[in-house]
N, C-alpha and C positions, 0 to 999 in steps of 0.2 A: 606471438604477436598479441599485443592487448585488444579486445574488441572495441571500437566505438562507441558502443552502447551494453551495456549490460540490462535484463530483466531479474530484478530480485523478488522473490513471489514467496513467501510464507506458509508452509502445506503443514494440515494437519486435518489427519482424516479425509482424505479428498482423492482417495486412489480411483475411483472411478469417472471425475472428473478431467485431473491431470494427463490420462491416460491418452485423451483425446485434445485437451488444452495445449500441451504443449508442442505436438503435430503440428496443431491447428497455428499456431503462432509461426512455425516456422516457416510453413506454407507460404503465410502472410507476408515476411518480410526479409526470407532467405533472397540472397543472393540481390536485397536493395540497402538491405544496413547489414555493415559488420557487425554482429550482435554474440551476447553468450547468456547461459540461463546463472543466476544464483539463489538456490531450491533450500530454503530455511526448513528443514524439515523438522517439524518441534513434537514427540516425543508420540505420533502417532499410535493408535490400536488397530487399526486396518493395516492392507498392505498398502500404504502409500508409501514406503522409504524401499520397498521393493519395487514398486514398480517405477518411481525414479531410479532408480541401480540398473534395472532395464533401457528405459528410455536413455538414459548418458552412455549405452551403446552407440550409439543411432546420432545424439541432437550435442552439442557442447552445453555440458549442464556440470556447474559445482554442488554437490552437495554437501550441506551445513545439517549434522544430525545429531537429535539429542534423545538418549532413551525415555527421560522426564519433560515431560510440559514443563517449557519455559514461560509462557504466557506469550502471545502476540507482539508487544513491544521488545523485550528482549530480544526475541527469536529475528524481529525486525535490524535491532542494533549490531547483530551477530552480523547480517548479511549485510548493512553498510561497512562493517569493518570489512570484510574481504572484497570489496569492489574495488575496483582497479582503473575502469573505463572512465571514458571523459563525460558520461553522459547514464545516469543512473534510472530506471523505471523500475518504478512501486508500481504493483499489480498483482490484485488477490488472485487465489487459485482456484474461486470458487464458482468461475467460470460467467460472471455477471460481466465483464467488462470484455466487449467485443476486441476479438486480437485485431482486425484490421483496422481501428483505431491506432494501432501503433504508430504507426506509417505516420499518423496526421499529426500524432505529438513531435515525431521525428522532423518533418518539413517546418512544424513552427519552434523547433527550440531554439532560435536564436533570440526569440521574441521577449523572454526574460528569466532570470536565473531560474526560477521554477515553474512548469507547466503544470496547470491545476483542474485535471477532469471536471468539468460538472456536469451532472446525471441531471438534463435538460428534460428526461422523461422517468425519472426515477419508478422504479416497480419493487415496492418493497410495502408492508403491511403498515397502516395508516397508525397505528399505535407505533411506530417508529420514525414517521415523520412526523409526527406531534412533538415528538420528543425533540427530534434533533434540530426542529424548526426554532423551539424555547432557548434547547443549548446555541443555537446559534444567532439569536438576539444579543444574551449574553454575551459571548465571545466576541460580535465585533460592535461591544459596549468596551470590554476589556480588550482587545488589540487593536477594532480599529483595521483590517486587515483588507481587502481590497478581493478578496475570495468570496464565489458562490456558493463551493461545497467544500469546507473545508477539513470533513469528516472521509472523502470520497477515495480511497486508496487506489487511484490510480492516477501518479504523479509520475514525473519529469523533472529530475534535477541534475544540475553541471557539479562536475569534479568537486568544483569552490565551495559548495554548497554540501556536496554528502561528506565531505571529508573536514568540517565544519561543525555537525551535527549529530556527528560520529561515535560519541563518547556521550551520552548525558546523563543520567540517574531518570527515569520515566516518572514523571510525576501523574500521567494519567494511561495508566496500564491499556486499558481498554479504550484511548481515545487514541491511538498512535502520531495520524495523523494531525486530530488537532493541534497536538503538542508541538509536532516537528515544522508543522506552517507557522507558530507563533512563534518560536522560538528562532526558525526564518527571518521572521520579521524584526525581531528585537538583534539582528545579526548585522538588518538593514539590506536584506535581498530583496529581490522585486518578483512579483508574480503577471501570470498571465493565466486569463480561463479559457480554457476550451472546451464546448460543449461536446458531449459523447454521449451516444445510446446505450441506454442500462439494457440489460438483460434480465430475465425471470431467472433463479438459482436452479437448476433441474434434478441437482440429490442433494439431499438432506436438509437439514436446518442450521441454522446458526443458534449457537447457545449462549455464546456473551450475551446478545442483543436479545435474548428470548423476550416476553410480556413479566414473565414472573422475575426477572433480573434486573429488566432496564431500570427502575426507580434508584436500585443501588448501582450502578454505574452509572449511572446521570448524578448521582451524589458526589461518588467519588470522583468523576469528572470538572463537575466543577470545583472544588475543593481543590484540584490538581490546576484548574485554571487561576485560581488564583494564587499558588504558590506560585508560577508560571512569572504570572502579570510582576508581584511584587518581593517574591524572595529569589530569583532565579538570575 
């Protein structure tokens, strides 16, 4: 039987994370939505692709594995193509997005083709809301989009919508999301925000987003936004 809803989650490096994230989800919303996990597992050096091998004992989880880093957006594009559900959720594994929010994306998704977390209390180092505050003037200068966050990887989209956006060449490697709301948009889907409580990350760091990176991803980013806006 197909699930309702599938969560498609991106792991890389995060076995001590997941270990406990994905419990914690099922807890959450076992036995109120029919759900299933799909674990993009992109070319880890810890044991994360072990201890999902473990946990899909136990939880309905497909795993997507690749011995090399793929990069985030590929590894993303992998797990739309194998989604099957009526009802798709983007959701990192890095354990910042509270699972009992699910529920609340669940009860409003009729409210339009894609539901669009925003991080009403964002907890993340102020050298990165600098940034994404700039990329995000820009961006709804060029879309125009109707989104609070729309950097925030924890979305909600219908069948129509992932199997739509399914297939694209990533023109912003490191911006997943921005790309796939815009690209929403130029499709002519409709959005809706819903506010969600961020959480503090409790292992590791992120290296895309590091201080000494972000300038060149904020480069390539925009550069990816306007191929986006005008050759796409």
């Amino acid at each position: 039987m197909v699930p309702k809803l599938q969560i498609l989650m991106p792991v890389h490096n995060e076995e001590k994370i997941i270990k406990n994230l994905i419990p914690e989800i099922d807890k959450s919303i076992n036995k109120r939505i029919e759900y299933s996990f799909i674990c993009c597992e992109d070319g880890s050096e810890d044991k994360s692709l072990f201890v999902l091998q473990e946990l899909s004992k136990k939880y309905p989880i497909k795993i997507i594995t690749s011995e090399k880093k793929k990069g985030y957006s590929v590894a993303m594009l992998d797990g739309i193509k194998a989604a099957t559900a009526d009802y798709l959720l983007f959701m990192d594994s890095d354990g910042q997005s509270n699972p009992d929010e699910i529920y609340n994306f669940w009860i409003n998704r009729d409210k339009a083709d894609i539901i669009n977390g925003n991080r009403a209390n964002r907890d993340d180092f102020m050298y990165r809301k600098i940034y994404s505050n700039i990329a995000f003037i820009i961006y709804k200068i060029l879309f125009k989009l109707p989104i609070k966050d729309p950097s925030y990887a924890f979305v909600l989209a219908k069948r129509k919508v992932y199997e739509k956006l399914s297939d694209f060449k990533p023109e912003m490697p490191d911006g997943f999301f921005w790309e796939f709301n815009a690209r929403a948009s130029k499709e002519k889907f409709d959005f809706f925000n819903l506010d969600i409580v961020h959480k503090k990350r409790i292992y590791g760091v992120t290296r895309i987003y590091s201080l000494k990176n972000l300038p060149l991803v904020s480069y390539n980013n925009f550069l990816g936004m306007i191929k986006i806006k005008f050759f796409s």
